[in-house]
matplotlib code that plots the C-alpha trace (Angstrom):
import matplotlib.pyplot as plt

x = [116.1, 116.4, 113.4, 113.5, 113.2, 110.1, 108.5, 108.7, 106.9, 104.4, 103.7, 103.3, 100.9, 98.7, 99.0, 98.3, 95.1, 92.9, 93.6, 92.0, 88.8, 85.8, 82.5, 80.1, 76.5, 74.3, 73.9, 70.8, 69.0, 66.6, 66.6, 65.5, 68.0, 69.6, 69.7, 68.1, 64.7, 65.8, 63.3, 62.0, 62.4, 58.7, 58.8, 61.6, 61.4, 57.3, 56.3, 54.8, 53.0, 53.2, 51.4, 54.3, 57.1, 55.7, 55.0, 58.7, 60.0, 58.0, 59.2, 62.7, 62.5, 60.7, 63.6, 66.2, 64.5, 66.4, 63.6, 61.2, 64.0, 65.2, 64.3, 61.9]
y = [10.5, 7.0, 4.3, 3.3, 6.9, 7.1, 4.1, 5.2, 8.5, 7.1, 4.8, 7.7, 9.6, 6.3, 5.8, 9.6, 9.9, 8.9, 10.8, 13.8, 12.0, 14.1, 12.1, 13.6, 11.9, 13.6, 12.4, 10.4, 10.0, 7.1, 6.9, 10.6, 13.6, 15.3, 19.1, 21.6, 21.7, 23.9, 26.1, 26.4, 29.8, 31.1, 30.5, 32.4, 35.8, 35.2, 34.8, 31.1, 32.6, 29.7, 32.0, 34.9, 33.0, 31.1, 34.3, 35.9, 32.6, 33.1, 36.8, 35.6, 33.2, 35.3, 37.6, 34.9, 34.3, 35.9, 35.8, 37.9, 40.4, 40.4, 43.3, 41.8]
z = [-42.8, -42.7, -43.2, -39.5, -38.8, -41.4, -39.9, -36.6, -37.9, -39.5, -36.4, -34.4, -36.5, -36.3, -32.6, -31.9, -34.4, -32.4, -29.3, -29.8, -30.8, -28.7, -27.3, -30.5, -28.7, -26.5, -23.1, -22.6, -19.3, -18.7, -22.0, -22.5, -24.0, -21.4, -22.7, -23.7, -25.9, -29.0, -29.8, -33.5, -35.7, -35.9, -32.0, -31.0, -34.3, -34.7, -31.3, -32.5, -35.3, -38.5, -40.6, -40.4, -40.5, -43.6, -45.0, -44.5, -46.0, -49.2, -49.5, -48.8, -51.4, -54.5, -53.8, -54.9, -57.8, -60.6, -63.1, -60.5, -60.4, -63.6, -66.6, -69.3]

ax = plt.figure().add_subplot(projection="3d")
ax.plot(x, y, z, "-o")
ax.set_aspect("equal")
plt.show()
């Protein structure tokens, strides 16, 4: 392969980078989101109840804790 041929590659690859590039930002309308309102955990599994879904995250979290479940 000669450099012209290497050149011409590598102006390729940078001319066709950008191409696939994908709008990433929500649509706004009037200045307002345009989607869906995501609903948070302890609504959706605890039936909006803070105190439950507080509670599992606790128990959730002494049960990563190698020195709770650990031998003395």
């Amino acid at each position: 392969m000669s450099a012209r041929h290497c050149v011409a590659a590598v102006g390729m690859a940078v001319l066709l980078s950008g191409c696939l590039e994908v709008k990433q930002h929500p649509s706004y309308i009037d200045g307002e989101y345009a989607g869906k309102v995501d609903n948070r955990s302890e609504q959706v599994r605890f039936h909006s109840d803070k105190m439950a879904w507080t509670a599992a995250v606790s128990n959730r979290t002494l049960r990563q804790n190698e020195y709770n479940r650990a031998n003395p």
